[in-house]
C-alpha positions as CSV (number, residue, x, y, z in Angstrom):
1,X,1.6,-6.7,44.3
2,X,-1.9,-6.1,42.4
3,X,-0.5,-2.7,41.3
4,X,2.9,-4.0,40.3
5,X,0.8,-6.7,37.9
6,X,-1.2,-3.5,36.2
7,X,2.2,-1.4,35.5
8,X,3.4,-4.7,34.3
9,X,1.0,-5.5,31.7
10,X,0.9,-2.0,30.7
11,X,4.2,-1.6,30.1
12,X,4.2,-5.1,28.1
13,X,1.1,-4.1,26.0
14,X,2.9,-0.3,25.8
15,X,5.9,-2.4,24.2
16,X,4.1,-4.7,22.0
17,X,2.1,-1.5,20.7
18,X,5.7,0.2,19.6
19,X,6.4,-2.8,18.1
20,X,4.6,-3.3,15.6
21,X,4.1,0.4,15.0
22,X,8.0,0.3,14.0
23,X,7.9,-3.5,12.3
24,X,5.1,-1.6,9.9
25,X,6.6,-1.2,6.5
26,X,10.3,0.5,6.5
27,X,12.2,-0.7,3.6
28,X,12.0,-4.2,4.8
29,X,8.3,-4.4,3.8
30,X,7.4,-5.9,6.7
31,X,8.5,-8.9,4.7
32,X,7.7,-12.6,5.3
33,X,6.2,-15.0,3.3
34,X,2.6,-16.4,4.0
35,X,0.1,-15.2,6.5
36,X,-2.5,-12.9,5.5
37,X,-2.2,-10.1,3.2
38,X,-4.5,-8.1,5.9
39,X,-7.7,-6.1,4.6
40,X,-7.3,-6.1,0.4
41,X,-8.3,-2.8,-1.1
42,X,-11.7,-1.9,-2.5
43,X,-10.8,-2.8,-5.5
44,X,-13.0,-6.0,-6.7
45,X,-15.3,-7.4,-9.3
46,X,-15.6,-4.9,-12.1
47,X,-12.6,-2.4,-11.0
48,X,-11.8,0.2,-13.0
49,X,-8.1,1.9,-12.6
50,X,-8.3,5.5,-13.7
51,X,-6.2,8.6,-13.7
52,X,-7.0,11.7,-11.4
53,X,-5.0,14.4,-10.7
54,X,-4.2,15.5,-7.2
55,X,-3.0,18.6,-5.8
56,X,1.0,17.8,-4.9
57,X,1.2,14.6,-6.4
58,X,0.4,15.3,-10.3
59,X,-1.3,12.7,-12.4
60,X,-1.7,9.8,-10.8
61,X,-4.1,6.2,-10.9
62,X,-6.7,5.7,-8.7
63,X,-9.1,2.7,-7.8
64,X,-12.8,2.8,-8.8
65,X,-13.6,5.2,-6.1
66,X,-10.7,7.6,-6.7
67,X,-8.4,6.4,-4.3
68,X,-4.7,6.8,-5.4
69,X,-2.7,3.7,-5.7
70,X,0.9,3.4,-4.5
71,X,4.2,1.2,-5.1
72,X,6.4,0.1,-3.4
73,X,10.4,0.4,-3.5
74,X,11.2,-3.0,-1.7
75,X,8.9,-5.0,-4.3
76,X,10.0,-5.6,-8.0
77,X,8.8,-6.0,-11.5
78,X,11.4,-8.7,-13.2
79,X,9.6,-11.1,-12.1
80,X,7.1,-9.3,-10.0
81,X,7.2,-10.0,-6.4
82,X,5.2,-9.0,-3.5
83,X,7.2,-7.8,-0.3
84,X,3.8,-6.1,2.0
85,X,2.4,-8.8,3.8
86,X,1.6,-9.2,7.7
87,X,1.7,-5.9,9.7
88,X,2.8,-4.2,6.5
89,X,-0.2,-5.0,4.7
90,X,-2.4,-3.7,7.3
91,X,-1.2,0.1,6.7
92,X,-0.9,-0.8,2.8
93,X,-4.0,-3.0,1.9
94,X,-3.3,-4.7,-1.4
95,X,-5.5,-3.4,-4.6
96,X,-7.0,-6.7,-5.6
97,X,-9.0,-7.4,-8.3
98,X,-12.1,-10.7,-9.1
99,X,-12.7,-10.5,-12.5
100,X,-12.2,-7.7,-15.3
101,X,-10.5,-4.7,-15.1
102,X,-11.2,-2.1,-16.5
103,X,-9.1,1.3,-17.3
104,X,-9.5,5.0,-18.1
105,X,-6.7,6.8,-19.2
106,X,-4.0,3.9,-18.9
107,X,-2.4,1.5,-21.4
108,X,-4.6,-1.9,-20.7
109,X,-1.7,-3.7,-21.8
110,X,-0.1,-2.2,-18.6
111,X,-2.6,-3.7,-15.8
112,X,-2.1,-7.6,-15.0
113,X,-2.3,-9.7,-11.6
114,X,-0.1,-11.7,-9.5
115,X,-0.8,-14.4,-7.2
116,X,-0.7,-13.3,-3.0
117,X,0.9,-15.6,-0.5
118,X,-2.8,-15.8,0.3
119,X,-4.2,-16.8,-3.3
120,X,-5.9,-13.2,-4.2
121,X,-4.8,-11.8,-6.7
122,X,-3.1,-8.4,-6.8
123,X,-3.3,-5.9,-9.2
124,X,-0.2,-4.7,-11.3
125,X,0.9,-1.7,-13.4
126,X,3.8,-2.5,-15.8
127,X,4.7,-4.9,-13.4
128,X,4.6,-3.1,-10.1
129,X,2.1,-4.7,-7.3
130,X,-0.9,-2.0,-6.3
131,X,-1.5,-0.6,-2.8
132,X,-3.7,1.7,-1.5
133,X,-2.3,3.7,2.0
134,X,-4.7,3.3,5.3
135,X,-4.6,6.4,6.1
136,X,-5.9,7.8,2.5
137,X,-9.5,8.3,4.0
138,X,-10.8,10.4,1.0
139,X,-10.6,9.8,-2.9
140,X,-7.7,12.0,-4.5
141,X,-5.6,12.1,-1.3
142,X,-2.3,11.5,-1.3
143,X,-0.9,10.7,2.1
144,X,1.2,7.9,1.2
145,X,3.4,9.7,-1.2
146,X,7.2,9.6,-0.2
147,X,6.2,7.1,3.2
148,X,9.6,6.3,4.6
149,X,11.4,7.5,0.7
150,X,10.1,3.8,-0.4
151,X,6.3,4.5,-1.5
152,X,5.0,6.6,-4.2
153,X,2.0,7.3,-6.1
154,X,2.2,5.2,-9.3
155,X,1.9,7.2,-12.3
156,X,-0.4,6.1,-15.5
157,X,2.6,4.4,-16.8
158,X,3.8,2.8,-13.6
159,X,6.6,4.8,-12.6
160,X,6.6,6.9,-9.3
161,X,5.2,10.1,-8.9
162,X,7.9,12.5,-7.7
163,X,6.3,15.7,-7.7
164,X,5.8,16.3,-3.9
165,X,6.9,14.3,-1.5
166,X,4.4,14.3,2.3
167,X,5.2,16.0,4.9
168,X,4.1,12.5,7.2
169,X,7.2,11.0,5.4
170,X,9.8,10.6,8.2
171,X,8.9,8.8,11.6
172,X,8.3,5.2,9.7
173,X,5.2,4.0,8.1
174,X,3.7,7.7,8.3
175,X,2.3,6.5,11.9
């Protein structure tokens, strides 16, 4: 009986594991309103958004520490509105900003905020909410790009970047 209560819970954490793996961020957005937003970005007091170009991808806007940004398909611009939140938001932090922005190379007329379920404040460019992908773990890469045909690398204008799409973009959520 012991050894039939091990499998068990395996198998049941096994499960719950797969899960989420597969709720991540599909064109659903992991959806849901409320909860937390998961880890935000480092993007914070005094953020500048600049452009970078990166092999692949093309020019593209980064955070402060060259880390490209992303959109997302399943959000929109008229009126914004979020859609990552919850398990989502885990694999695709939210860029947030406290403070001033500042920008290098993009239209500062372009770059605003909107109010999280949570009450941060994400950044926006022409409209489209900011993300930065988890598993981006050096400045100027662009692992994100074509996730599940729904996120892209934003462009200094806001629009995606279609130049390459990544090779991690089928299998959901680039797990």
């Amino acid at each position: 009986m012991h050894a039939t209560q091990h499998l068990t819970g395996y198998a049941a954490t096994g499960a719950a594991v797969l899960a989420l793996a597969l709720a991540g961020c599909g064109s659903s957005g992991g959806g849901g309103s409320g909860g937390s937003a998961g880890t935000p970005a480092a993007v914070t007091t005094g953020t500048t958004l600049m452009t970078a170009k990166v092999d692949k991808v093309g020019t593209v806007v980064t955070d402060s520490k060259g880390y490209v940004l992303y959109r997302f398909d399943a959000d929109s611009i008229h009126p914004t509105k979020v859609s990552c939140y919850g398990t989502c938001a885990v694999v695709w932090p939210a860029a947030t900003a406290k403070g001033s922005v500042t920008v290098k190379g993009i239209d500062k007329k372009l770059v605003s905020t909107v109010k999280r379920s949570d009450g941060t404040s994400q950044l926006t460019l022409a409209g489209w909410p900011l993300y930065r992908y988890a598993k981006d773990d050096q400045p100027k890469e662009a692992y994100g790009q074509g996730v599940d045909g729904t996120w892209w690398a934003v462009t200094p204008t806001g629009a995606k970047a279609t130049a390459a799409t990544s090779s991690g973009s089928t299998g959901g959520s680039g797990y």
